[in-house]
Structures are given as C-alpha cells and as structure tokens.
C-alpha positions in Angstrom: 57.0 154.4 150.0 55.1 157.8 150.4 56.5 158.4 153.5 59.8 158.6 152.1 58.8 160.0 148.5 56.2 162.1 146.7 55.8 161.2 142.6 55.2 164.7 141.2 54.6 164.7 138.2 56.4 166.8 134.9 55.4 169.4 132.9 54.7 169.8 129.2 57.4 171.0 127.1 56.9 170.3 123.3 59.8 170.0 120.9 59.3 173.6 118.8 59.1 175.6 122.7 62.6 173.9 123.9 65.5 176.2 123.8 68.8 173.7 122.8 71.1 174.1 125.7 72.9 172.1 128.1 69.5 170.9 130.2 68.2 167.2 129.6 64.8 167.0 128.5 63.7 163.6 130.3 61.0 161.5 129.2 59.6 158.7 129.9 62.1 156.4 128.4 65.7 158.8 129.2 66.9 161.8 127.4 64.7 162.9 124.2 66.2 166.8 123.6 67.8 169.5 125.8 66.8 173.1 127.2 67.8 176.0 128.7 65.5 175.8 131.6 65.4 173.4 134.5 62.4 172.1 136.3 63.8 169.8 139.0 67.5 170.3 140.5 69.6 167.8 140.1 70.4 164.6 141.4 67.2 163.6 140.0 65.0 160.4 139.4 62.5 160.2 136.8 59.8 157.6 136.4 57.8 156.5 133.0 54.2 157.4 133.7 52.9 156.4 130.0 54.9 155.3 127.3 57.7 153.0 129.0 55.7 152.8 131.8 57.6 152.0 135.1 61.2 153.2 133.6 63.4 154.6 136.6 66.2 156.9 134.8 68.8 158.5 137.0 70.1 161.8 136.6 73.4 163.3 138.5 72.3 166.9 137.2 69.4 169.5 136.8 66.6 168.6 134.1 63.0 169.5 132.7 60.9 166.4 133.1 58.2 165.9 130.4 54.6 165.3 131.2 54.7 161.9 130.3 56.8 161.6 133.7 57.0 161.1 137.2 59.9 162.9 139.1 60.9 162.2 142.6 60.7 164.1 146.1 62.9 163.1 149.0 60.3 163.9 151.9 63.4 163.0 154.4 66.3 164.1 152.9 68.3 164.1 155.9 67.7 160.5 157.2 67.5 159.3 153.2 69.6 159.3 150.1 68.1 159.8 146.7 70.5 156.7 145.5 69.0 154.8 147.6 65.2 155.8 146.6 66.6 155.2 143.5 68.0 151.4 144.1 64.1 151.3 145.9 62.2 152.0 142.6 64.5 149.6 140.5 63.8 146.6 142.8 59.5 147.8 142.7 59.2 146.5 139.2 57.0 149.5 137.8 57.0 147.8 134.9 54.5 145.4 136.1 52.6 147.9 138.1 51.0 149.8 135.1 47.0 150.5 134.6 45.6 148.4 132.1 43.1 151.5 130.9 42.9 153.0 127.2 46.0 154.6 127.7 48.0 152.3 130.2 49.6 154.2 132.7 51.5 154.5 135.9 49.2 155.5 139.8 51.6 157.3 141.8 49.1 156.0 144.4 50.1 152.6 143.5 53.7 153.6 144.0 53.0 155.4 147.1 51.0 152.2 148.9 53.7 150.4 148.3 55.3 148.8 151.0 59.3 149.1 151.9 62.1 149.4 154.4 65.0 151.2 154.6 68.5 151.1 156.8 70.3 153.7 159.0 71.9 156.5 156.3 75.6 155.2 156.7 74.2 151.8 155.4 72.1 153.5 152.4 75.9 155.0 151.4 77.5 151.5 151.5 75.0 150.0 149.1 74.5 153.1 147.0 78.4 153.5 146.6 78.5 149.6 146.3 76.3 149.9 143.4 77.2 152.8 141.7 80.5 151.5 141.1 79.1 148.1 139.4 76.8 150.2 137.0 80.3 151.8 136.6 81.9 148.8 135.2 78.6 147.5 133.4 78.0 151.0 131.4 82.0 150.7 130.6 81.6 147.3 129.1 78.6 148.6 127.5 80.7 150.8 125.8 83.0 148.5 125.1 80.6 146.4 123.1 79.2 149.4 121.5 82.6 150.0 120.1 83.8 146.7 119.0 79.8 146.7 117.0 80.7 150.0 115.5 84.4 148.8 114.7 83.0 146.0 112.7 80.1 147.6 110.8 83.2 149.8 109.6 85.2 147.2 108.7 82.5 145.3 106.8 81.5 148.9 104.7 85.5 148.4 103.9 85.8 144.6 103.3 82.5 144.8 100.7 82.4 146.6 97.6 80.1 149.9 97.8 77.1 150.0 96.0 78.1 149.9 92.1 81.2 149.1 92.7 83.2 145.5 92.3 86.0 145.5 94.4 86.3 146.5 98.2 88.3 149.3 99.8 90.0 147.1 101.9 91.5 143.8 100.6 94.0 140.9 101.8 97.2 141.6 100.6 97.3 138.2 98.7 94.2 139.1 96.6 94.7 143.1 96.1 95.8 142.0 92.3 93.2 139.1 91.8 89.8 139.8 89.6 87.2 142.0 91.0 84.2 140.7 92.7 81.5 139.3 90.7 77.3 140.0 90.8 75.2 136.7 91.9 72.0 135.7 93.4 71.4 134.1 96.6 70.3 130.9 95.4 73.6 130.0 93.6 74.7 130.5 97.3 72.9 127.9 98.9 69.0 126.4 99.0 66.0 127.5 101.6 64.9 125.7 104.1 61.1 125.7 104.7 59.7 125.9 108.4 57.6 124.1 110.4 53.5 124.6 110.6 52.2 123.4 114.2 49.3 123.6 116.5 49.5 124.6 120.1 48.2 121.0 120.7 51.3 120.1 119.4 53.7 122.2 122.2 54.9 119.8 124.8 57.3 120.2 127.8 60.5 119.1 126.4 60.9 117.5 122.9 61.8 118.7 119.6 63.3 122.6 119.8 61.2 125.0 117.8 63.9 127.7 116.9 61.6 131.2 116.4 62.7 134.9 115.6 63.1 135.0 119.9 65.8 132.6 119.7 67.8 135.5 117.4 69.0 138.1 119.7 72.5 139.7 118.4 73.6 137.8 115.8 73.2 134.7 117.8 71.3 132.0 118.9 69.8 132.8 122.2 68.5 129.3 124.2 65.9 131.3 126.5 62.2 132.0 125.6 62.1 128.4 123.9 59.1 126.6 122.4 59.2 122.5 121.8 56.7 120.2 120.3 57.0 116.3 119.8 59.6 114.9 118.4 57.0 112.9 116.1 55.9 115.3 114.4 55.5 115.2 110.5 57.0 118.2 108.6 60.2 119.0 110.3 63.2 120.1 108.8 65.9 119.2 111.6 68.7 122.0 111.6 72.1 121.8 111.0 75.2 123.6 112.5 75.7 126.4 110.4 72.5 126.5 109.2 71.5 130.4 108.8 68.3 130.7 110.8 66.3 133.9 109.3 63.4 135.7 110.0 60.9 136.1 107.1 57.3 136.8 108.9 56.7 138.9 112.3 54.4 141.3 113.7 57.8 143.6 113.8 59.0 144.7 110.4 62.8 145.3 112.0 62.7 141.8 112.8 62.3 140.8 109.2 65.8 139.6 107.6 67.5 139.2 111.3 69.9 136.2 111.1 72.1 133.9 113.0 74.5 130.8 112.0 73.2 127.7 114.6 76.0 126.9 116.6 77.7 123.0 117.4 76.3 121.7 120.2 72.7 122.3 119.5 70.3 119.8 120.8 67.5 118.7 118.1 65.7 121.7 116.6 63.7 122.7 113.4 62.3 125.9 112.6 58.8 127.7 112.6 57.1 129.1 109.8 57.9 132.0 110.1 61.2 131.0 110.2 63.4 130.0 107.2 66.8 128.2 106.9 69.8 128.9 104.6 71.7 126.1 104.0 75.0 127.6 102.5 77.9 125.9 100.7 80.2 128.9 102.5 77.8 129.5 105.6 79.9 132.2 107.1 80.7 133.8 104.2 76.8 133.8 103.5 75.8 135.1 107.2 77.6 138.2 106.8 76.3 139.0 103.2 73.2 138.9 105.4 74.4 141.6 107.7 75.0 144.0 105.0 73.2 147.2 104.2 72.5 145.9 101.0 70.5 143.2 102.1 68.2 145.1 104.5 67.6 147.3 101.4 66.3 144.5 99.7 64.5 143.1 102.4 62.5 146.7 102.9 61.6 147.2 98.9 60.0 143.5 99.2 57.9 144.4 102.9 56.1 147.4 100.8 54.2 149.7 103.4 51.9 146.5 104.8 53.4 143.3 104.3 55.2 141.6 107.0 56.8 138.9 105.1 59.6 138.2 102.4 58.7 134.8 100.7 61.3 132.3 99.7 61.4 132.7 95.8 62.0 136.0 96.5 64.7 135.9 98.7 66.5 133.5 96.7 67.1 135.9 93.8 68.3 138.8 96.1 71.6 139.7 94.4 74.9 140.5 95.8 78.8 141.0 94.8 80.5 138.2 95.9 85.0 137.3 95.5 86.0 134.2 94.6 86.1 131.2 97.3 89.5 131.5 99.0 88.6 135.2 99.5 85.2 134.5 101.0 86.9 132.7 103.4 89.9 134.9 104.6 86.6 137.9 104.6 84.9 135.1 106.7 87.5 134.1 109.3 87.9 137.4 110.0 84.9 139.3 110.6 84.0 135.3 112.5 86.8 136.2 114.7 85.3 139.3 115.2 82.0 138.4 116.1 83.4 135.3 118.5 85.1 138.7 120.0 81.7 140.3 120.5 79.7 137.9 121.3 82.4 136.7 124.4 82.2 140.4 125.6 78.5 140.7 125.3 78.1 137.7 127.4 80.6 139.3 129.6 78.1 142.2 129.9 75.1 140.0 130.1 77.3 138.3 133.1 77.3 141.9 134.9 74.1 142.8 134.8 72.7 139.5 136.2 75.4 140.0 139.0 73.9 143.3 139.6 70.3 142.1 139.9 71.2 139.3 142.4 73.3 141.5 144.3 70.4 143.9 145.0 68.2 140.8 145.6 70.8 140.3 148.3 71.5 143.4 149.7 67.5 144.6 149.9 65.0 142.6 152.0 62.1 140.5 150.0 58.2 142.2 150.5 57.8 139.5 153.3 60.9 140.2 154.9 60.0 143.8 155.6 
C-alpha cells in the first residue's frame, strides 16, 4: 500500500485554540468540534492512530485532522481514486493491526507493508460508485431507525406521567376520565429471578443456553456471542418467554439496568449471575417501565461512584406510577407495536450492512489472490 499511499500524520489542535466554524475537526473516531482553518483539502480519509485505533472515516470536504490521526496521501492520483484507497483501508482491518505497547497504537509502517492490488481507474469508479450508493441506502435507514428511536422515547415521555405527577400527557381516549395513576414498587409487579453460578469447566459446545448481558443488544435478545454449559447442571433457573432478562453486574456501568423481554421460540436457556430475570404478571407493560428515565435514575443512585451492581432486594422496591390493568395494556400494545416496528427495520439495517461487507468481499481480491 505505500506505493499508492503515504499515512501522514495530524496535527495538534486542542479544544480552547479551535476557532468554531464550518471546518470538521477529525479525530480518531469521526468529527469531535469544528474550525476555521483546514489542514488537509478535501476529499479526505482519516485513520485512528490511538484511541479507535484502525477507524477509517471518510470525508467529502476540507478538515483539520488531530494528532491522534493518520490522514491519507494519494501518491498516484491520476491512475488512483481516493474512494477506492478508501474501500482499500476498510477491507485491511486496522482494527486488528494495532501495537500492543503502553499506549496501543497504529505503524503506518505496518500499513504501508501491506500488501494489495488495484484495477484500471474506470473499474475503481464502478466499485466506488457501486458502493457509495449502498452506504447511501444504509446511512438512510440508519436514519430511519434513529427517528423511529427518537419518535418513541417521545411518545413514552407522553404516555408516562412526569416526575411528580400522576397522570400522563397523553392518554387513550377511553381512560382520559378514569383515576390517575397510582405509586407502587417493583415487587408488587412481579418476583426476581436469580442467575446461574458456573465454572468454565462447566461450558460445553452445545447444551443449556447461558443468556448474558451480550445476548441484550437493542432492546432485544441477540442469539450471537452465546455461551452454553450442560444441561445437567444444578442451579438453573430455565427462562420463560416473556421473561425480562436484566443486567445487574458488569464491568460497564451503562450496561447496568439494560433489559429485554425473551422471545417465543427460544431454545432452553437460563441466566448468568450477573444476570437477573423478571418474571412479571403484565411482562410488557413491566419491560417498558424499565426503559424509562425513571428507572435509570434509580439504577445510577444504587451503583454510587464504585459499585457495579444493583442487588435484587434493592431492585424490587424501585418505585414507579403505574394505571390500572386495562390501561397497562392498551400503553403496552402500543409502544410493543412500536418496538416490533424498530426492531423489523433495525434488522433491515443489520441486513444492509452484512450485504455491504460481502459485497466488497466479492468485488476485492483475498491477500492470496493478489
């Protein structure tokens, strides 16, 4: 790749000596402020050398690179088109390329060495354009499911009452004269679910689904990054559809309190430790008092500035403002029906993006085939 590139690297340009204008201020991991200054012209490509080490960021116009940052020079811009560098670094996996020092990095030497081939220019255009336009489509259903998030954590601040108050904003037309909402605890909701202890001696192959705070990604349960043990084994609680798998223990405090409701069609699981289940008498209804500000306010006064954890007693007598049944479940349908919506265009997005990445599998030779 260093006969077709040079990695040069940025310069240092700390927040209080930027000048807000209309100039992106790359780092390592995108935009992170604006200037009124270039450093490179645009099109641009700019490369995480330390922080998100191996991140390739396009950029259709000028910018300042940071000095946590590689940025790109086309040494043969006539037979070769930054796009196509571009689609070149994507497919390097930089990522994985990184100097394991004190301060892991990114060799531009390493990038350099690295061996590549390239087509005539008119076939670099056909594959640029070709992808181009799907990252067209996937950042427009990005943004689709960025809206459809943002349209429901507006209708929920509507459909709950605000903090102090007792009856929503927003109410079914069948209920706007019924009583206001009522105070209660978790635990007159429902009852906890402990997890599962295990050793890794008892991890096998295939067996008994160990659902963990991986298998929670969106809401959802995600089947990918799965662990299993024997199906034998003493101390398992065997989950349920709509059985509210939460977090309570990780290295990550914004993992704490995520949730998701286990779908039909599971095959047999249990929980980790670090895991709990609600088992709820209204499960949906119960999953998205889980989603709401109040809750995560709860969860942060309990993880203090150290502690990682929420414990079950604890969580049981987190309070909340609750209707009576028939409105939990018309509040419940709906916002369901609005996260089947979501999740059906996230997968849709998901879809995309693997498309992408076997399509440039396709369209650029493997390291051997060079």
């Amino acid at each position: 790749m260093g006969r077709l590139m040079n990695l040069e690297y940025g310069e240092s340009l700390p927040e209080h000596c930027r000048r807000p204008d209309s100039i992106p201020v790359m780092g390592s991991n995108g935009i992170v402020g604006y200037h009124d200054e270039a450093l490179v012209k645009g099109p641009a490509i700019v490369v995480g050398r330390k922080g998100s080490v191996g991140e390739v960021n396009w950029v259709d116009k000028e910018c300042f690179p940071i000095d946590t940052t590689y940025y790109v020079e086309n040494r043969q811009p006539s037979s070769t088109l930054m796009q196509f560098l571009y689609r070149l670094l994507q497919l390097a996996k930089l990522d994985q390329r990184r100097d394991p020092g004190a301060v892991p990095g990114l060799s531009r030497n390493v990038v350099h060495s690295l061996q590549t081939a390239i087509p005539g220019r008119p076939e670099q255009q056909k594959i640029a354009d070709c992808l181009r336009s799907l990252d067209e489509v996937i950042a427009a259903q990005g943004r689709k499911v960025a809206a459809l998030k943002t349209y429901k954590q507006g209708l929920m601040q509507q459909l709950f009452p605000r903090e102090g108050e007792t009856v929503p904003r927003l109410r079914f037309p069948e209920f706007r004269d019924g009583p206001a909402w009522r105070e209660t605890r978790l635990n007159s909701l429902g009852e906890l679910v402990s997890g599962l202890t295990y050793s890794p001696n008892d991890v096998r192959d295939s067996g008994l689904l160990v659902l963990r705070s991986s298998n929670v990604q969106n809401g959802e349960i995600a089947i990918d990054d799965n662990v299993y043990v024997t199906p034998s084994i003493k101390g398992a609680n065997l989950a349920r559809p709509n059985d509210i798998l939460i977090c309570v223990r990780n290295g990550s405090k914004a993992l704490i309190g995520k949730s998701a409701l286990i779908p039909e069609g599971m095959p047999p699981c249990t929980h980790g430790a670090f895991m709990t289940v609600f088992r709820a008498s209204a499960p949906h209804f119960a999953f998205h008092l889980l989603q709401l500000a109040s809750f995560q306010k709860q969860v942060a006064v309990d993880l203090g500035a150290t502690i990682n954890s929420i414990n079950g007693s604890q969580l049981l007598k987190y309070r909340f403002i609750v209707p009576e049944k028939d409105e939990q479940k018309r509040v419940a349908e709906l916002l369901s029906c609005l996260s089947s919506w979501i999740g059906a265009e996230f997968k849709k997005l998901a879809t995309l993006k693997a498309h992408k990445k076997g399509l440039m599998q396709q369209l650029f030779p493997q390291p051997e085939e060079v």
